[in-house]
N, C-alpha and C positions, 0 to 999 in steps of 0.2 A: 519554532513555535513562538508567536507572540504573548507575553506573561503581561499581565498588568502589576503595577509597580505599588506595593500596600506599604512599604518602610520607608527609610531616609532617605530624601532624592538627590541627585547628582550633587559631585560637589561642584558649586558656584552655578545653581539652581535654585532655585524659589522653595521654600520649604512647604509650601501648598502641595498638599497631597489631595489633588482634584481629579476630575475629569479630564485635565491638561494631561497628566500625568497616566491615563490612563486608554490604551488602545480603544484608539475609535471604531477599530473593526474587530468584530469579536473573534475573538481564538477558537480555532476548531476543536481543542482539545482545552480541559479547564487545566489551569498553573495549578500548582500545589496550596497556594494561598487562597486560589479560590476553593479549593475542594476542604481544606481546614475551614472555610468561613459559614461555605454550605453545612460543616458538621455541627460546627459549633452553633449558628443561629437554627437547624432543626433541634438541639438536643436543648436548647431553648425553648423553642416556640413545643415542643412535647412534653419538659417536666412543667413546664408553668400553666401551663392549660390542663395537667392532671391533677396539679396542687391545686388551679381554680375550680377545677367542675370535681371533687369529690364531693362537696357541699353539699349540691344539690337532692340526692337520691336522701340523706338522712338528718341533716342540720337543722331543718325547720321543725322536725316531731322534736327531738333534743331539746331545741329552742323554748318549745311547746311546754315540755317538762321542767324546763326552768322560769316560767310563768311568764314567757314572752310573746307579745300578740303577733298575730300575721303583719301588720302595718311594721312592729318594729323589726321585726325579721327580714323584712322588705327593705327600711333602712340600714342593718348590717350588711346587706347582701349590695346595697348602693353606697355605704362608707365606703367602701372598698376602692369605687371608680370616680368619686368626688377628689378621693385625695389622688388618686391617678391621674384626671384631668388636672388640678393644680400644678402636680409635679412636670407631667409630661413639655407642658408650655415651658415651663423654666429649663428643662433637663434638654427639650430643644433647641434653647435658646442658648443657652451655654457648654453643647455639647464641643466644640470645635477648642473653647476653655481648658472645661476639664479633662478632656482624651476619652473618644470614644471604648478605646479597649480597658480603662480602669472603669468605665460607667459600667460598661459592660458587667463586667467580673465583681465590681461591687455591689450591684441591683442585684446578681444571679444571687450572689452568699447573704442579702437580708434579707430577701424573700424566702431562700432556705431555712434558715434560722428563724423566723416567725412562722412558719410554714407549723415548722415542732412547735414552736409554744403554744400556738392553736391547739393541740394536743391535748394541754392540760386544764384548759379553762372547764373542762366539765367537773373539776376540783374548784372553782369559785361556788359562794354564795348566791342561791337562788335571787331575782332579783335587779337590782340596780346595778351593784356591785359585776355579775356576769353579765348582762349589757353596757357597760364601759368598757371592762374587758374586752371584749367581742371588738366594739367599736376600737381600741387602741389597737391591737394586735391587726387586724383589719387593714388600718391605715398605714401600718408601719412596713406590711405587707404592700401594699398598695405604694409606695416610693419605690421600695428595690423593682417591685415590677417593671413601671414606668421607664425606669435609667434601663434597665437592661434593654426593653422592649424598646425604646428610643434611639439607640446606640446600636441594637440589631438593622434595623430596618437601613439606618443610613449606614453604615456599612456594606450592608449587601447590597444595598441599590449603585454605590459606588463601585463595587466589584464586579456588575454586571447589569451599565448601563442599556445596553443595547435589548437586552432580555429581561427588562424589569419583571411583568405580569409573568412569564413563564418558572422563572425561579422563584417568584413569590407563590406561584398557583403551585408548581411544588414543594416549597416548604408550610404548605396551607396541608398537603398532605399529612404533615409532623402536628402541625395541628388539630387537623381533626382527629387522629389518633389518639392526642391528651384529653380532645372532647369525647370520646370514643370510651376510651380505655379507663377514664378517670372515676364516672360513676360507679358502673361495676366491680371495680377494681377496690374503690371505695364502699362499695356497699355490701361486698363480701365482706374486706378486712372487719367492717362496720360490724354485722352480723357475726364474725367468727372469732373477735378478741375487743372489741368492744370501742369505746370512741377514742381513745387517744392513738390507736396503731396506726391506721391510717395515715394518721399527719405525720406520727412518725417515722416512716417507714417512708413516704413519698418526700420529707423534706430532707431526710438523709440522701436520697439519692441525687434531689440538686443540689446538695452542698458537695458529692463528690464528682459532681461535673465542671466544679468550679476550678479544681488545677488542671484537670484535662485543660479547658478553655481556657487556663494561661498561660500553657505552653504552644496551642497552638494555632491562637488570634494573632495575626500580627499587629505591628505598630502602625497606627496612624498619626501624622502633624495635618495639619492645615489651616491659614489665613483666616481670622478672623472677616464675614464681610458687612455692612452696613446693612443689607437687607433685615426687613422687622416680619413678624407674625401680620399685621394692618395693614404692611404692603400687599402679603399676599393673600388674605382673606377677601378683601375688599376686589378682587378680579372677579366676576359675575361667574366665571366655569367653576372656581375650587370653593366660592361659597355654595353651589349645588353641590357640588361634589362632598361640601362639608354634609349637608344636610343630607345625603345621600347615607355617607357611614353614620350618621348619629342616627339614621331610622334604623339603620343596619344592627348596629349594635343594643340601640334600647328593646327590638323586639326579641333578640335572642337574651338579651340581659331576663326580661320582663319570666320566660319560664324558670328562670333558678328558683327564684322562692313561693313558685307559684301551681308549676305543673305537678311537682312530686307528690304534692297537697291531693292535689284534683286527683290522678291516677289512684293514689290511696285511697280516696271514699267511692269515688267513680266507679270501677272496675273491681276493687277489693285484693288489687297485685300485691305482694308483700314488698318486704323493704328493698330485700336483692334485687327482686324482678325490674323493679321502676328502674336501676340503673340502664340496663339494657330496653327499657324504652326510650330512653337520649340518645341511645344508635341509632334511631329512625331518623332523627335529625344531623347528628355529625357525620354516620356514614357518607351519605349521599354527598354532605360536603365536602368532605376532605377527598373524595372517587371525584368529582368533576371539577377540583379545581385547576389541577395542570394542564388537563384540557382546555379549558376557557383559560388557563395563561398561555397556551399557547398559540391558541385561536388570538387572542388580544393583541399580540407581540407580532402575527403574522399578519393579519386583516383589523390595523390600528380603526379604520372605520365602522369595525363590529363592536365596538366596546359602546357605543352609546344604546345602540338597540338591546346590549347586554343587560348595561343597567335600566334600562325603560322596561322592557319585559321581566327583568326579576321585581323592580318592584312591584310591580302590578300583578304577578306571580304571586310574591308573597304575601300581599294585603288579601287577593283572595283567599290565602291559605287558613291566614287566622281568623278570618269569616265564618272556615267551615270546622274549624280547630274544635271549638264548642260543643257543638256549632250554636251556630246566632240564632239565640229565642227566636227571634223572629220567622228562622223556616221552619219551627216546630220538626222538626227532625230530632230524632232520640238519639243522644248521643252512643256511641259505639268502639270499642279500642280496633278494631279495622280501620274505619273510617277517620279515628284519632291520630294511628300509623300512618296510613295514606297519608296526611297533611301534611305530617312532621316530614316525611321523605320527598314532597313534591317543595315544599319549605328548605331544606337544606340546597335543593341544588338552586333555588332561588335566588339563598344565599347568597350562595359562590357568585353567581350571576353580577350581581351588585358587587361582591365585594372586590374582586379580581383587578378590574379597569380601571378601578378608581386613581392609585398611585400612580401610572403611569401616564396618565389623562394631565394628574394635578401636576404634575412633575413636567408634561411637555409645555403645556400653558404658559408655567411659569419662565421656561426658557425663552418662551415666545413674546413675552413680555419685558424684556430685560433684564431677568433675574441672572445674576454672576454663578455662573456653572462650581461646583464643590462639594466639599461635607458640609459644609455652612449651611448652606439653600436644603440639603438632604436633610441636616437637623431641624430646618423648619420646618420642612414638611412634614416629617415622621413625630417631631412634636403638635401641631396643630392637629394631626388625624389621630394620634395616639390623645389629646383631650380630648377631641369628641368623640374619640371613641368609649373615651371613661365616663365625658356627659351622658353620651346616651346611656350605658349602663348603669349610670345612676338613676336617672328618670325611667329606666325599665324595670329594675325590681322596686322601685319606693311606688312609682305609680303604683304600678303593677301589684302591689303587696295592700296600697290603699284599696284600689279600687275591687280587686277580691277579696278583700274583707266586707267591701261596703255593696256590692254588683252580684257577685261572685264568678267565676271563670270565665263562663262563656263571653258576658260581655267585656271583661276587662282584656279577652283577647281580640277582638271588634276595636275596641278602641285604639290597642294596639299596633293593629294593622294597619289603622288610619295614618300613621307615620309613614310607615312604606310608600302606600297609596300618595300622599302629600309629595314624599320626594319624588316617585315616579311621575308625576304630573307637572311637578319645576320642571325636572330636567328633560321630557317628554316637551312642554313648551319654551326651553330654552334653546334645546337644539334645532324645534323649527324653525326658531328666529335663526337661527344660526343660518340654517340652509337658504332660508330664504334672502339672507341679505349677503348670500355667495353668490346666490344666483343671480341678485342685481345685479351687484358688480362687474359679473363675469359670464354677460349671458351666452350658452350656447356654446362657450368652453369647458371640456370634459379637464382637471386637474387631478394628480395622484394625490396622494394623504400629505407626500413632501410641500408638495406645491401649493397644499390649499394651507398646509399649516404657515409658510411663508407670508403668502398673500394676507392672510389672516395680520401675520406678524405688522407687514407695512403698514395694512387701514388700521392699526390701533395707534 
């Protein structure tokens, strides 16, 4: 069985622990190192997305009672990914520096540990005082994130080149479990021992995930390479591709400080209940993402139509979310359900193909194969993925104070709709100037990505 090599390599070898270093064909059986990395980046990608979506279902009435407006709840709820986006640029940028398995291990344990302080701030002074708070604890949250989340991705993209979209579409499973499980799970605690259990109860358990995952991440080394963030943004595919996750992530950002609100006066659901309305949206995503990773991975040609058709998917969705004054339709928690659930596998749709889209590009373009080129990319998409979560609940928290729901989720979707429409007319410039070149010859995915390679 062919094992891919995650520790010290050969002696009187390159200490580059790359893709050099790593079986170009993949193992029919996963090594031991892969199946430690699958544990460790789902029990990741599960506690962190349960510590971030507890929020939502109770944090903004809390907020409420501590004399804080909708706008500024909007901006705690976008602290959070302003300072993610800062860090993620840096923590990519010098992942290869500092050692992806201590980023790792030391993002997991300060997010844990903020995670419980969050706990206690309903013991601050109403006020100024508990919005600083808020916003510190927030951002100090928002670094550990970042490194882990940084360090995860390249990692696993390393361990299983050949199957990118497939092993991320299922550890998208792990997370939408954390989106899943995190409300309700929160909004009981919430409801049954009051506010600080929650945080404490969910941050102790990723702080005890943290010696598991350091006994059994292994070691990474690798080369430093010249390649910058400007190198690779500035390629016309991974700036759609940017613009693609930054709609992705502000319209899901945009419901945390926004829908709990709405579902509360709208329908009259109590506090528990609302948790388990964010299943209509993480369910469906987290059920069709391994599917479209493995759809992505098999028929690498299906991923454009993926992302064109979710977006367009989802900009209608939040159209009828409201739905839009404008159809004079009464709104309805059926019809509110329905969207959330045709929205989540839109999602996925979008979010699945991206990486490995951004990641062949780049090889196609001269980028030096490694953790290096991995830390960029997972840094560059982990910021915008924190931009758009910034700009989806601050929007989002203004523009429902000032609009109210409906249309602040119209506007919302306008993001969607924008990326599906680049990358919808990016890729027909694509086809059409393959087709110049090369008329009347039929080319496999290999072939055309080659060809592509030479005319640039």
């Amino acid at each position: 069985m062919e094992n891919y090599q995650a520790t010290r390599p050969p002696d009187g070898a390159s200490p580059d622990n790359d893709r050099s270093q790593v079986a170009k064909k993949e193992p029919k059986r996963l090594s031991r190192d892969q199946i430690f990395i699958m544990i460790s980046t789902a029990s990741l990608n599960f506690s962190s997305m349960v510590c971030y979506s507890i929020l939502g279902p109770f944090f903004p009435r809390e907020a409420e009672k501590k004399g804080v407006s909708s706008t500024v709840v909007g901006f705690i709820f976008g602290c959070f990914a302003l300072f993610n986006f800062l860090t993620s640029l840096i923590m990519g940028k010098y992942l290869v520096h500092i050692g992806a398995k201590f980023m790792f291990i030391a993002g997991m344990f300060v997010s844990g540990c903020v995670t419980i302080l969050f706990g206690f701030l309903d013991k601050a002074p109403d006020g100024p005082i508990f919005i600083g708070l808020c916003f510190l604890v927030r951002a100090m949250d928002a670094i550990g994130f970042a490194a882990a989340m940084t360090a995860s991705f390249s990692i696993l993209i390393n361990a299983f080149p050949q199957n990118v979209a497939t092993v991320m579409g299922t550890l998208e499973v792990f997370t939408g479990l954390g989106l899943v499980l995190g409300p309700p799970i929160g909004g009981f605690l919430y409801q049954s021992f009051g506010y600080e259990i929650p945080f404490i109860v969910l941050g102790s358990v990723m702080l005890l995930m943290v010696p598991l995952n350091m006994f059994i991440i292994p070691n990474y080394s690798s080369i430093p390479k010249t390649d910058s963030f400007l190198k690779l943004i500035v390629l016309p595919k991974v700036a759609i591709l940017c613009l693609n996750i930054f709609a992705l992530s502000s319209t899901i950002a945009f419901l945390d400080p926004t829908m709990s609100l709405f579902v509360l006066k709208k329908f009259k659901l109590p506090a528990g209940y609302v948790g388990l309305v964010f299943l209509a949206l993480a369910l469906p995503y987290s059920i069709s993402s391994p599917l479209l990773g493995f759809l992505s991975d098999k028929k690498p040609s299906l991923r454009k139509w993926l992302l064109i058709t979710g977006a367009f998917l989802s900009a209608l969705c939040y159209f009828f979310l409201g739905p839009a004054p404008i159809l004079y339709i009464e709104s309805q928690l059926w019809l509110f359900i329905l969207m959330l659930i045709l929205n989540g596998f839109a999602l996925a749709m979008i979010g699945i193909p991206i990486y490995p889209e951004a990641i062949n590009c780049a090889y196609e373009n001269g980028f030096e194969e490694g953790l290096s080129l991995l830390g960029l990319v997972s840094g560059l998409f982990g910021a915008l993925w924190a931009l758009g979560s910034f700009v989806g609940p601050t929007l989002g928290g203004f523009l429902n104070e000032k609009l109210g729901f409906e249309w602040s989720a119209v506007i919302q979707g306008g993001f969607t709709l924008l990326s599906g429409l680049a990358s919808a007319i990016y890729y027909t410039y694509e086809a059409i100037q393959r087709r110049r070149s090369q008329p009347g010859i039929h080319l496999d995915s290999k072939q055309e990505r080659t060809l592509l390679l030479n005319e640039t």
